[in-house]
C-alpha positions in Angstrom: 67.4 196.5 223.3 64.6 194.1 224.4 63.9 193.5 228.1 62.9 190.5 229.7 59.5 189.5 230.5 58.6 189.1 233.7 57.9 185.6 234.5 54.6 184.6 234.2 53.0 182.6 237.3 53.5 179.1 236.3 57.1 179.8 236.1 56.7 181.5 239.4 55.2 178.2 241.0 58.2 176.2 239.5 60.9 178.3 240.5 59.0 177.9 244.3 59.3 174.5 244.1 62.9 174.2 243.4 64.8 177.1 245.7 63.6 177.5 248.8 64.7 181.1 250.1 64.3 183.1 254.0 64.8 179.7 255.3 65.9 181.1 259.0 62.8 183.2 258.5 60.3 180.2 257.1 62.0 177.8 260.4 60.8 180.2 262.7 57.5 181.0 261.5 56.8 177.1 261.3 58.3 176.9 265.0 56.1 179.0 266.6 52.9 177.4 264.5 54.0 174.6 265.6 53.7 175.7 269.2 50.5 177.1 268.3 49.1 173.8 267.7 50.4 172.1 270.6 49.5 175.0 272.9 46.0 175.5 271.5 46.0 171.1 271.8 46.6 171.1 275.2 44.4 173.9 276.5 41.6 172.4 274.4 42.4 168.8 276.2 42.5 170.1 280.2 39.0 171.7 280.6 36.1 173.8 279.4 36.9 176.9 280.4 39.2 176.9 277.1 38.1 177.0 273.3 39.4 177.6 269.9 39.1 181.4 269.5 39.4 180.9 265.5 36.1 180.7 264.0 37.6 178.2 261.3 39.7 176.6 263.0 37.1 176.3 265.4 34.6 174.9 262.7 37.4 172.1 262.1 37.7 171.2 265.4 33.8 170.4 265.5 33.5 168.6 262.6 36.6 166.6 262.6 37.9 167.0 266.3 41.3 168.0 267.4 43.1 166.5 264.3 41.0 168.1 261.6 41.7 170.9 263.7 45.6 171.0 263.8 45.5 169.1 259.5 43.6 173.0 259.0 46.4 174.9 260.9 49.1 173.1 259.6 47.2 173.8 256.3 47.5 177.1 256.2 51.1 177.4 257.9 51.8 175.3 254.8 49.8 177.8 252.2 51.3 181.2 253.6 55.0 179.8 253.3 54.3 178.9 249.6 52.4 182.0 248.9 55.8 183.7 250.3 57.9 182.1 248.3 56.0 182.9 245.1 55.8 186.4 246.6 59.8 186.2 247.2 60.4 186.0 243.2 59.5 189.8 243.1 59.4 191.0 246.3 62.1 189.3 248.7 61.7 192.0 251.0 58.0 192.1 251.0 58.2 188.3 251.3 60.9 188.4 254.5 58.4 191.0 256.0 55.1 188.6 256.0 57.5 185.8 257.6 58.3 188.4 260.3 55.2 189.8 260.7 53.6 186.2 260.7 56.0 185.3 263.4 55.3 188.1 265.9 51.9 187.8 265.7 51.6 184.1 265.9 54.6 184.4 268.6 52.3 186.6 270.6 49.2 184.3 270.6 51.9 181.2 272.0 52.8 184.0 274.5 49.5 184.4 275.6 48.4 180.2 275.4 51.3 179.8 278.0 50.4 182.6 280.3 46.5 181.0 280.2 47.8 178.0 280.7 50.2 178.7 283.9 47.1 180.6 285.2 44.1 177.8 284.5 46.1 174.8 283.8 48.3 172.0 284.6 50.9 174.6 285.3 49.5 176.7 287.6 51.5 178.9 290.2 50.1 178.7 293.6 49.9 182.4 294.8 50.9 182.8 298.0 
């Protein structure tokens, strides 16, 4: 008895294209980019004593300002949820893991924008 072939990677792209899956799991990894952005935005915009410590993200933000800076991040949040989902076709639990992982780490780095910016910014305690 014949097996299947595996698919080959154009048929990978195309089934990625039609059948989205971890959709809990992409909604929160695009959440917390999403506060990435605006975090990273806002310290950027309320002093010097802030900068973008991603040296290509930073490179963005020179050459096109804060736009090209957020298109690159929103770039890439857009490139690692694809590259899961052709991932997902083999390996759904490989691919569920990189959106966790992803999530954590990226939830971490919001964690730590907020705490710089009650700290240094327009949110700052007044300690007593």
């Amino acid at each position: 008895m014949k097996g299947r072939k595996p698919p080959t990677l154009w048929e990978d792209i195309r089934g990625v294209l039609f059948r989205v899956e971890h959709i809990a799991e992409t909604r929160a990894f695009i959440l917390v980019n999403v506060l990435d952005i605006v975090m990273t935005w806002r310290l950027l915009t309320i002093g010097d004593h802030f900068y973008e410590s991603n040296p290509v993200a930073n490179f963005f933000l020179h050459a096109w300002g804060p736009k090209g800076m957020v298109y690159f991040k929103l770039g890439v949040v857009a490139f690692v949820c694809i590259i899961v989902q052709i991932v997902n076709q083999r390996r759904p639990d490989r691919a569920r893991l990189i959106l966790t992982l992803g999530t954590l780490i990226v939830g971490c780095v919001v964690i730590y924008s907020l705490v710089l910016l009650i700290r240094h910014g327009d949110l700052a305690i007044p300690v007593i």
